[in-house]
C-alpha positions, 0 to 999 in steps of 0.5 A: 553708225553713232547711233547704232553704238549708243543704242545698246548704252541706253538702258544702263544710262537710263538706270543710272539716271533713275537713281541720279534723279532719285538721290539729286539733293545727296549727289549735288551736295543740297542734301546729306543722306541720312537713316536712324537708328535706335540711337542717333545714326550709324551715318553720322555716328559711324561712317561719317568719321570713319571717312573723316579719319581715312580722308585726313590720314591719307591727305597727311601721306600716312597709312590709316592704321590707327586713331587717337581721336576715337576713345582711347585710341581706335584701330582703323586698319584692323576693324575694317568697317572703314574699308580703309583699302576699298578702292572706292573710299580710295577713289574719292579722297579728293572730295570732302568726307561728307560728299565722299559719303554720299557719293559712295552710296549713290554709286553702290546703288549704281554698281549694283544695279549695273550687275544685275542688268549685265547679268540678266542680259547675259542670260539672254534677257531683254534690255528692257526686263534687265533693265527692270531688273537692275533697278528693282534690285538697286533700290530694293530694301536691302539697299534702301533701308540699309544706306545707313550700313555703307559696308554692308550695301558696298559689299551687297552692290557686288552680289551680281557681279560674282554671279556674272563671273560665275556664269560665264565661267560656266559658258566660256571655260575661260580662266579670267572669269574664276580669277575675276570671281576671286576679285570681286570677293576681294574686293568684297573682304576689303569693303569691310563686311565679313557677313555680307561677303560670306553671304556673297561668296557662298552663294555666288560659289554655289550657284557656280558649282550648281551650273557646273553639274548641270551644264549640258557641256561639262568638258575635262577643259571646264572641269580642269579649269575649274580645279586648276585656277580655283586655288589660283584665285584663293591665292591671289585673293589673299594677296590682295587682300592680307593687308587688311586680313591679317590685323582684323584677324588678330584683332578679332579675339579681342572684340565681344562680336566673335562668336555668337550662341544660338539665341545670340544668333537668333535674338532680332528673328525674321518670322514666317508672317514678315515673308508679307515685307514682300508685299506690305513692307510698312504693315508692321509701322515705318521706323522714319515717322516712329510708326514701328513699335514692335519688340525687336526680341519678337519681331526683328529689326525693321531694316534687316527685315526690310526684302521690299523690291516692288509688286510687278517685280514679285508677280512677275517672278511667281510668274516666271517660276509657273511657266518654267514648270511647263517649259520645254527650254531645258537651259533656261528653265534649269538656270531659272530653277536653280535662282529660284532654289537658291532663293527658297534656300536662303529664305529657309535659313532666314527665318532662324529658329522658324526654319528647319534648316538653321539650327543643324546648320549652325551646329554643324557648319561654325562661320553661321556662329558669327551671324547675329541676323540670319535675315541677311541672307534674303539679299540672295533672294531679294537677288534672285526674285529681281532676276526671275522678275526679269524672266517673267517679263520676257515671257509677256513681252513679244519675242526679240532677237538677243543682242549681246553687245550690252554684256561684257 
């Protein structure tokens, strides 16, 4: 009976064991996590004191407004890049800022890769493919290479979790799966990242509209649910989260990062020849032995072009987008399309100026304005192709029953 219990824990203990073992010196205190940068880190010269002044203002009983031991006084609250309200900073205040660092990044890998397992497996994907799929995603370069962006991977680690709420909304009808969506974008705003969390939210909202209108069962219920709890869920994440709206909304005009031109927005591009980071992620040099010597105006940010989520993964996605083509499965070939459309998508829009999508976009359709690297856009393919490897797998290993009891 134990065991019949345990045996679905296993992959996600597995998963969670892999990156244990993976970040061990980070979690046992031997070692701090650390990435360069043009110029010192923003580790160290950023999210570092960022904690420290969090964990010293909530240990004084004070709310972390504001610093006067950053420059001539720095707005915490209203910058937002602390996430001075993410219940996760919250969560670790009892541990020094620099373990805290650590601790968050290790388990942002863990939330991520913990999605992406639930997800799949909701749509009836093996344990052991989910389980593939979990950890190709949670270490994958846009987590790897970013660590030293601990906003932007805390809001990437919730990518799956939208996507799960969505689908179960579009299997289920049930309300509380829009209102969960609506808290995962809460919580995304309050992680401190306002690209990533537009990236998470319309994609994740689009992959929910797609799924609506393809549904075989589109009922009045669902459809009813849908409108009905959609401004139900805009309310409710507002509430939760206009403490940290409203300053970094007045704040705004006062920042040189509010709108970007179209150079501005294009300036560090992803090239059609770097779609190769897939396969070859240090063909172009490794910024960690000073290997990477290309003029970023030409060739990017190595780490914001950094989609590397390992070969077996990638081969078994083509693979699993080929038989698609060739399946008889309505449902299953429809959800693998429409990843596999919302990845090409978004790849599309990547590449800036090379693409043909970005340009119309950004004149017509202003949050893209605020967007420095339109490479952020391949976590969803980055995403999307860790989930179709998923697939791929399961289309090569034998045949077994679907057990829901690892799913939510």
């Amino acid at each position: 009976m134990i065991m019949k219990f345990l045996k679905p824990l296993v992959p996600p203990l597995i998963l969670i064991t892999v990156i244990l073992v993976y970040f061990f010196p980070a979690v046992t205190g031997a070692q701090s996590i650390l990435l360069g940068d043009f110029t010192g880190s923003d580790l160290l010269d950023l999210h570092y004191p960022f904690r420290y002044f969090l964990n010293e203002a909530y240990r004084n009983g004070s709310f972390p407004l504001w610093t006067q031991d950053l420059d001539m006084g720095y707005p915490l609250l209203a910058e937002g890049q602390s996430g001075p309200l993410f219940p996760l900073h919250i969560l670790l205040l009892s541990l020094s800022p620099l373990q805290a660092l650590n601790l968050s990044i290790v388990i942002t890998l863990i939330i991520a890769g913990i999605g992406t397992y639930v997800f799949c497996h909701r749509l009836q994907i093996s344990e052991t493919a989910s389980l593939l799929a979990g950890i190709s995603f949670a270490l994958s370069g846009v987590f790897i290479a970013r660590l030293k962006h601990v906003n932007y991977i805390e809001v990437n680690s919730l990518l799956p979790w939208a996507f799960l709420c969505a689908e179960m909304f579009t299997r289920t009808s049930r309300p509380r799966w829009i209102l969960l969506l609506f808290l995962v974008y809460s919580l995304a705003i309050l992680a401190g990242s306002p690209n990533m969390t537009f990236i998470v939210v319309l994609s994740s909202f689009a992959y929910l509209v797609i799924r609506l209108t393809k549904t075989a069962d589109r009922s009045k219920t669902k459809v009813a649910n849908f409108f009905l709890f959609l401004p139900i869920g805009i309310a409710v994440t507002f509430l939760l989260t206009a403490a940290q709206i409203l300053p970094a909304w007045e704040l705004a005009p006062q920042t040189v990062r509010t709108k970007f031109s179209l150079s501005g927005s294009t300036g560090f591009p992803f090239t059609p020849d770097q779609l190769l980071n897939f396969i070859l992620p240090y063909r172009l040099g490794n910024p960690a032995d000073g290997s990477y010597r290309q003029n970023i105006n030409e060739k990017g940010v190595w780490w914001e072009n950094a989609v590397y989520l390992g070969l077996i993964p990638l081969l078994l996605a083509l693979y699993a987008i080929w038989k698609n083509i060739r399946r008889r499965d309505i449902y299953g070939r429809e959800i693998s399309f429409t990843i596999a459309a919302l990845s090409l998508f978004f790849i599309i829009i990547s590449l800036g100026n090379y693409g043909f999508l970005f340009k119309p976009l950004w004149e017509s359709f202003p949050p893209l304005q605020f967007f420095r690297f339109p490479s952020r856009f391949l976590l969803v393919t980055v995403f999307g192709l860790a989930v179709l490897g998923a697939k791929g797998l399961d289309l090569i290993l034998p045949p077994r029953k679907y057990d829901r009891r690892p799913g939510i």
